[in-house]
N, C-alpha and C positions, 0 to 999 in steps of 0.2 A: 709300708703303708704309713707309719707313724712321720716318716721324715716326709714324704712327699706330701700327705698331711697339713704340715706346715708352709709349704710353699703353694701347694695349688688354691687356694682357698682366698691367697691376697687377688689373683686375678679376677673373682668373683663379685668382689666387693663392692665396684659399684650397683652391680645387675641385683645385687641381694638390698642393697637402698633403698633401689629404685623400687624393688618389689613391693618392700617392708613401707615405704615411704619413708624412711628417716636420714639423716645427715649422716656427714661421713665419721664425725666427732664417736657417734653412737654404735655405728657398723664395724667399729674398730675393735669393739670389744667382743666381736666373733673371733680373732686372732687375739686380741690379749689375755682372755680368759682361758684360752688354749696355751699359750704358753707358760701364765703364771701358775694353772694348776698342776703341767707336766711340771715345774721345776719343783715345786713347793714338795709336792709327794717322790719324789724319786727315792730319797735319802730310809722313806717310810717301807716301802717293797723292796727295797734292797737289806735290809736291815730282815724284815719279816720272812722273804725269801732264804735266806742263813738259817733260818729257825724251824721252818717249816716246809721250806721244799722248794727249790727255783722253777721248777718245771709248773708246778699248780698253777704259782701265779704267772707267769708266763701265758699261759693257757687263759687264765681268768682275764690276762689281760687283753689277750685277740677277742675273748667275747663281748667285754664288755666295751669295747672300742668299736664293736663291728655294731653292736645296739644300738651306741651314741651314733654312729654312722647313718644309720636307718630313720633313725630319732631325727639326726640335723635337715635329710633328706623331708620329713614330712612337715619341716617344723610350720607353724603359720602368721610368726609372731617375732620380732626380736627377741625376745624375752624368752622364747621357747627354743630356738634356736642357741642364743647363749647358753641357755642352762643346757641341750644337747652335747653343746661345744668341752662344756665341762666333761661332762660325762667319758666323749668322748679321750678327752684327754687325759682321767683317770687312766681307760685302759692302755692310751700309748705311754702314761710314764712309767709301767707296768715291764711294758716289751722293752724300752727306752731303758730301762735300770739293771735289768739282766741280763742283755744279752751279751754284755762282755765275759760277765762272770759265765754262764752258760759255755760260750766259747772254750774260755780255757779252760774251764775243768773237761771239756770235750776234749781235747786237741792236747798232745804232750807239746815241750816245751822248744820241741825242735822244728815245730810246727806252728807253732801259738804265732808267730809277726803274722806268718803268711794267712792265718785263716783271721785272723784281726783284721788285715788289710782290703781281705775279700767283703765285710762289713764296711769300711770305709767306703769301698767302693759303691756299694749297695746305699751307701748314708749319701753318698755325692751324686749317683746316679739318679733319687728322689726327688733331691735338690734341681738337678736337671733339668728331668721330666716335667716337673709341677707345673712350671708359668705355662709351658706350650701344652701339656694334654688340659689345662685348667680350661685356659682358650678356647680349644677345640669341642670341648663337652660344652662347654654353656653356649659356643655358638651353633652344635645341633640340635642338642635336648635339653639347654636349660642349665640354669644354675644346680638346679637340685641334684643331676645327674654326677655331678664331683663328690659329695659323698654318698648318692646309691652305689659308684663302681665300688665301692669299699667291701660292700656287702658280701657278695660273693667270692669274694677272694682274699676276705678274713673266713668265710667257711671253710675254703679251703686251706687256709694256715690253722684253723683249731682240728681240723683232720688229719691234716700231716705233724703238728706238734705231738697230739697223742700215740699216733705210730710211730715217730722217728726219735724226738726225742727224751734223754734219758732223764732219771730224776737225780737230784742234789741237793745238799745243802741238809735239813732234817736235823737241827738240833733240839728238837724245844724238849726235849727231856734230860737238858739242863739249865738253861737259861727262859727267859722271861724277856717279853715285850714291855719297852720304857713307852706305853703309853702318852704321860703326859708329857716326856720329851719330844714325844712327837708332834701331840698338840700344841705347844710351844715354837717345836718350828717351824710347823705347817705355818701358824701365826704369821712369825716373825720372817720367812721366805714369801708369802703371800704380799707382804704390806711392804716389804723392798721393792717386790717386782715390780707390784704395780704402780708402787710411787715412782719410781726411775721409767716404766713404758708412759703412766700419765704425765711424764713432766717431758718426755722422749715425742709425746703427741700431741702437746698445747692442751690437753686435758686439765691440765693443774699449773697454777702457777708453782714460780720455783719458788716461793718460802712455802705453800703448803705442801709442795712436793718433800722438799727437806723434810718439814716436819713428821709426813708418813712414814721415812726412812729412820728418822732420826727414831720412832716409835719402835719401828722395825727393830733398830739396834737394841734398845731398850729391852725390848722382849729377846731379843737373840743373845746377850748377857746373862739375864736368865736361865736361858737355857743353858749355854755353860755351864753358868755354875750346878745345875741341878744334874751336870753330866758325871757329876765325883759322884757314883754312887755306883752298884753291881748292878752289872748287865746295863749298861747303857747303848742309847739308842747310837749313838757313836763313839766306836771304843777308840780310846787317845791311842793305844798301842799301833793303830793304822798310819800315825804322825810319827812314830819315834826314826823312820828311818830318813833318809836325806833322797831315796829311789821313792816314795811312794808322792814323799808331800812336795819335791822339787816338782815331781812328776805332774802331777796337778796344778799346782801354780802358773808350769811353764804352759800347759795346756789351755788355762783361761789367759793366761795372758799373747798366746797365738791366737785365743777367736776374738779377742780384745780387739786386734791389731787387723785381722780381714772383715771382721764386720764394720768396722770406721772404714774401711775401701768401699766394701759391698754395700754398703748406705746411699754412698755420694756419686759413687761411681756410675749410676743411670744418670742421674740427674746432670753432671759432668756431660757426658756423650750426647745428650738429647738436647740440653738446653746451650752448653756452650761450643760444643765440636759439631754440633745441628745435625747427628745420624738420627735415621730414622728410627721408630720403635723396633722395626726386626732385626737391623742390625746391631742398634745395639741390644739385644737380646743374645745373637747372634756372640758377640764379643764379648758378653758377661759369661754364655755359656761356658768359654775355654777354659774357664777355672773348674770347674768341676769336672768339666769335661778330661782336662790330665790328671786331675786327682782321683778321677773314676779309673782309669787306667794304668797307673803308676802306684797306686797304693799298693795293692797286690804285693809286686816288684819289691818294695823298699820292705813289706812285713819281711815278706822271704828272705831277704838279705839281711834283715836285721836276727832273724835265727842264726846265719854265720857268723856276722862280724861285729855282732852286739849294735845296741840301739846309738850310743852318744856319737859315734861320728853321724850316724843318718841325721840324728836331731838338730844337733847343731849345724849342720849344711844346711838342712832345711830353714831353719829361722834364718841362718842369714842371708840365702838367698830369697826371704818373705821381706827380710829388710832391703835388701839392695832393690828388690822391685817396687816398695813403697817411698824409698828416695826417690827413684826414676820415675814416678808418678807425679813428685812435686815439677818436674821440670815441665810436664806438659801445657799446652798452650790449646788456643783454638783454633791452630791452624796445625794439630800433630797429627802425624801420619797413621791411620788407621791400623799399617803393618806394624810400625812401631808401638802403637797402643796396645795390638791385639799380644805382640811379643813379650812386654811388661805382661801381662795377665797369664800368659802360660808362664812363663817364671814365676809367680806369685802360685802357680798350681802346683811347678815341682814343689817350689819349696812345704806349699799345704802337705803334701802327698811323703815327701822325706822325714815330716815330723811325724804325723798326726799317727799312722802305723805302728813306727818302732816305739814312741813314748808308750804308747797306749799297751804296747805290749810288755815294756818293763814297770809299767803299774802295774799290773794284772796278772805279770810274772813274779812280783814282790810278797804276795798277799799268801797267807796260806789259805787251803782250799774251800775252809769251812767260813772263811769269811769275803768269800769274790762276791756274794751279790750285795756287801755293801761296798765294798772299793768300787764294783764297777757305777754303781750310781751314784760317789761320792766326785767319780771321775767323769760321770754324765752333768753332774751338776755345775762342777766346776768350768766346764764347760757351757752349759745355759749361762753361768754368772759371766762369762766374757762376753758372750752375745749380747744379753741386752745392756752391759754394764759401757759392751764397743760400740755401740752405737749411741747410748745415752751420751757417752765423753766425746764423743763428734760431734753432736748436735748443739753441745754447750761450749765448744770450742767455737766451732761455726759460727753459733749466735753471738760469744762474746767478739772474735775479732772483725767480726764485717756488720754489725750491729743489727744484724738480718732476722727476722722471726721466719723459722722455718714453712710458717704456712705459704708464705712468700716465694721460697723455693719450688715449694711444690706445686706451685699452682703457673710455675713458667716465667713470671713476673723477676727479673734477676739481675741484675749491670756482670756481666760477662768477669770482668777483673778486678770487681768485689766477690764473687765466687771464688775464683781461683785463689783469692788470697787464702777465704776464708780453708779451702780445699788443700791447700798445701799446708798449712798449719795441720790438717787433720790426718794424712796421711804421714807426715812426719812425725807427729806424734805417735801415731800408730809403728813407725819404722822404728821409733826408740823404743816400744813397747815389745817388740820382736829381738829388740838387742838386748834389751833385759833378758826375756827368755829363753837365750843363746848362752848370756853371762850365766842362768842357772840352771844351764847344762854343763856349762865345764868348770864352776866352782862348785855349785851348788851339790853337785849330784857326788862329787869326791869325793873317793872313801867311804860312799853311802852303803849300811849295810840293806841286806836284806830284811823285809819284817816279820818273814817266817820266828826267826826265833824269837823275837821279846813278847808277837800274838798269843803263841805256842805257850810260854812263860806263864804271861798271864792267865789262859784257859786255863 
C-alpha cells in the first residue's frame, strides 16, 4: 500500500485541481508532503521500534495510514487533503522503516536474500500497478476512489499483522528515547527535502532553495553534534563497519542514478521519439516489471554465493544501460529502447536484494529497526537528491526551464543534449557504486561486534 501509495496519486492530479480549483504549482504539495514526511520520520520509528517493539508500531502504522486514507478520500479542500496526506504518510513511514528489520529478524540468515527480495518485488510490483489502476479508478468512480481502495485492505493488513506476526525488538528497560535528536532531525530532513523537491518544481528559486538547504545543514550539524551523548537517536557504532555504511551509500547512490532515467525518460519517448502515452507507459513498465520478477532470484542466490558479486554485476550493468541510453536518437528503435530498460531492470534487481540483505545481515538483532530505516532513508535521499541533480543538469546545459519541458514545448536536440549529460551522469554515479563495492566494502567487518561492545 505505502509504495503504490506513491505512484498512484501523481496520475490524479490533474482531476484533484480541477476539483479543488487550484494550479498545478499548489496540487503538487499532495505528493510532496507525502514524501517529505515519509523521509523526515523514518529514522524516528525505527529507532523507537528497537525500544519498544517492531510489531506495535508496525500495526500503529497500517492504522494510522488506513485513517489518513479515509481522511484524503473525504477531504474537501486542499488544505484538508494535504494535511490528510501527511497523516497518511506518518503511518507509511511507520510500515516503510520496519519492514526490513521485521524480515530479518523473521527469516534465518540462509533465507534473509530470498525473503528481502520477495519485498522488492512487492516495492516494484506497487510501482507498477499505480499509474494504470490510478487511471482506472478515477476514470470509474472518481479521484477519491484511489485512496477509499486503501481502506479496506489496510483492515485487512492490521488483522493479519496482529495474527501472524511476531513481536521484536522491546528494549526500553535500558535505554531511552533522544527526543530532541529527533526533533532536530525531523527539522533538518524536512527543510532539505522540501528545499531540493521546491527547487526540483520551480516552486523556489535556486538561491532560496539553497538557502533552505543550507538551513537544513545548519540544523543537521547540530544534530551531530548533540549525537555524542548515551543512547542516541542514532548510534555511530551502525557506521563503524565498511558492510553497513558502503551498504547504504551504494544504495542511494543506485536510486541517484534510476531516478535521473525515470524523470526524463517519459518525457524523452513522448515528446522526442513521439510514442504514445500507452506505450510509453507500456516501456517504462519493463523496469519494474524484471525487477518484480528477478528480485526473488538474486535474494536467493545471494544466500549461496554471498551478496558482492550480485551487487557489482548489477551496478554495472545499471551503467552500461545508462551509457546506451546516451546514444539514443529520435528515430531509435522501440526494441532497442525497450531492451536498454530491461537491462537497467536486471541490473535494479542484481543490486537492490543482495545489498539490502547484507545491510540487514550486518546489524545485530536489537538494532534492525533502525538499520532498516536508516537504509530506507538512504534510499528516499537518492530519489529525490536523482532527480533534483537531473533537473539542474538539464537546466544548466540546454538553458531550458523545466516547466518548458513539461508542458511539450522542446527543440528535440536541445533535449537530447540536455538528456545525455543526465543519463551519463547518472551512469558515473552507478560506477561510483560498483567502485564501493569492490573497494569499499574490503575487509569490512561485521557490526555485530563493536554494537554488541557498546551495549
Amino acid at each position: 500500500m505505502a509504495t503504490l501509495d506513491g505512484s498512484i496519486v501523481n496520475i490524479a492530479l490533474p482531476t484533484i485541481a480541477s476539483a479543488f480549483r487550484v494550479g498545478i504549482s499548489s496540487i503538487q504539495w499532495v505528493v510532496t508532503s507525502y514524501l517529505v514526511t515519509v523521509s523526515a520520520l523514518l529514522l524516528v520509528w525505527g529507532r523507537l521500534s528497537d525500544l519498544y517493539g517492531r510489531k506495535r508500531f508496525f500495526l500503529m502504522g497500517l492504522v494510522v495510514f488506513t485513517v489518513g486514507s479515509l481522511f484524503c478520500g473525504i477531504s474537501g479542500n486542499l488544505s484538508a487533503i494535504v494535511a490528510s496526506r501527511v497523516l497518511q504518510a506518518i503511518g507509511a513511514s511507520m510500515a516503510i522503516a520496519l519492514v526490513q528489520g521485521i524480515v530479518t529478524h523473521t527469516f534465518p540468515p540462509s533465507e534473509r536474500g530470498k525473503a528481502l527480495g520477495f519485498i522488492g518485488s512487492v516495492v516494484a510490483v506497487g510501482s507498477l500497478i499505480g499509474p494504470s489502476l490510478g487511471g482506472l479508478l478515477v476514470e470509474i468512480s472518481g479521484w477519491r476512489s484511489i485512496f477509499f481502495i486503501n481502506v479496506p485492505v489496510g483492515i485487512v493488513g492490521v488483522v493479519l499483522t496482529v495474527i501472524i506476526l511476531p513481536e521484536s525488538g522491546m528494549r526500553s528497560d535500558t535505554e531511552t528515547f533522544d527526543w530532541r535528536g529527533a526533533v532536530l532531525l525531523f527539522l533538518s530532513v524536512s527543510l532539505f527535502f522540501s528545499g531540493m523537491l521546491a527547487f526540483q518544481e520551480g516552486l523556489l528559486s535556486t538561491l532560496y532553495s539553497f538557502l533552505v538547504m543550507a538551513l537544513a545543514g545548519i540544523l543537521f550539524l547540530f544534530f551531530l553534534l548533540d549525537q555524542k551523548r548515551p543512547h542516541p537517536l542514532v548510534d555511530g557504532c551502525l557506521f563503524s563497519s565498511r558492510i553497513f555504511t558502503m551498504g547504504v551509500i551504494d544504495s542511494s547512490l543506485s536510486y541517484m542514478a534510476m531516478y535521473s532515467y525515470i524523470f526524463f525518460m517519459p518525457f524523452y519517448l513522448q515528446t522526442v521519439r513521439g510514442v504514445g502515452v500507452l506505450e510509453a507507459g507500456l516501456l517504462m513498465s519493463l523496469y519494474p516489471l524484471v525487477t518484480a520478477f528477478l528480485a526473488p532470484a538474486a535474494g536467493a542466490l545471494s544466500d549461496k554465493i554471498t551478496y558482492r558479486p550480485l551487487t557489482i554485476t548489477g551496478l554495472l550493468f545499471s551503467g552500461l544501460g545508462l551509457v546506451s541510453l546516451s546514444f539514443l536518437g529520435s528515430h531509435s528503435s522501440l526494441f532497442l529502447i525497450g531492451g536498454i530498460i530491461v537491462l537497467l531492470g536486471i541490473g535494479g534487481a542484481l543490486f537492490q536484494s543482495p545489498n539490502n540483505s547484507s545491510i540487514m545481515g550486518s546489524v545485530p538483532r536489537d538494532r534492525l529497526g533502525i538499520a532498516g530505516s536508516l537504509n530506507a532513508f538512504f534510499r528516499n535521499l537518492g530519489m529525490v537528491s536523482g532527480t533534483t541533480l537531473a533537473v539542474s543538469l538539464f537546466s544548466l546545459s540546454t538553458k531550458m526551464n523545466i516547466d518548458s519541458v513539461s508542458s511539450g514545448l522542446i527543440n528535440s536536440s536541445l533535449f537530447l543534449r540536455g538528456f545525455r549529460l543526465v543519463v551519463l551522469t547518472a551512469a558515473v554515479l552507478a560506477l561510483l557504486g560498483a567502485l564501493g563495492e569492490v573497494f569499499g566494502k574490503k575487509k569490512g567487518q561485521s557490526l555485530q561486534s563493536s554494537c554488541v561492545e557498546r551495549s
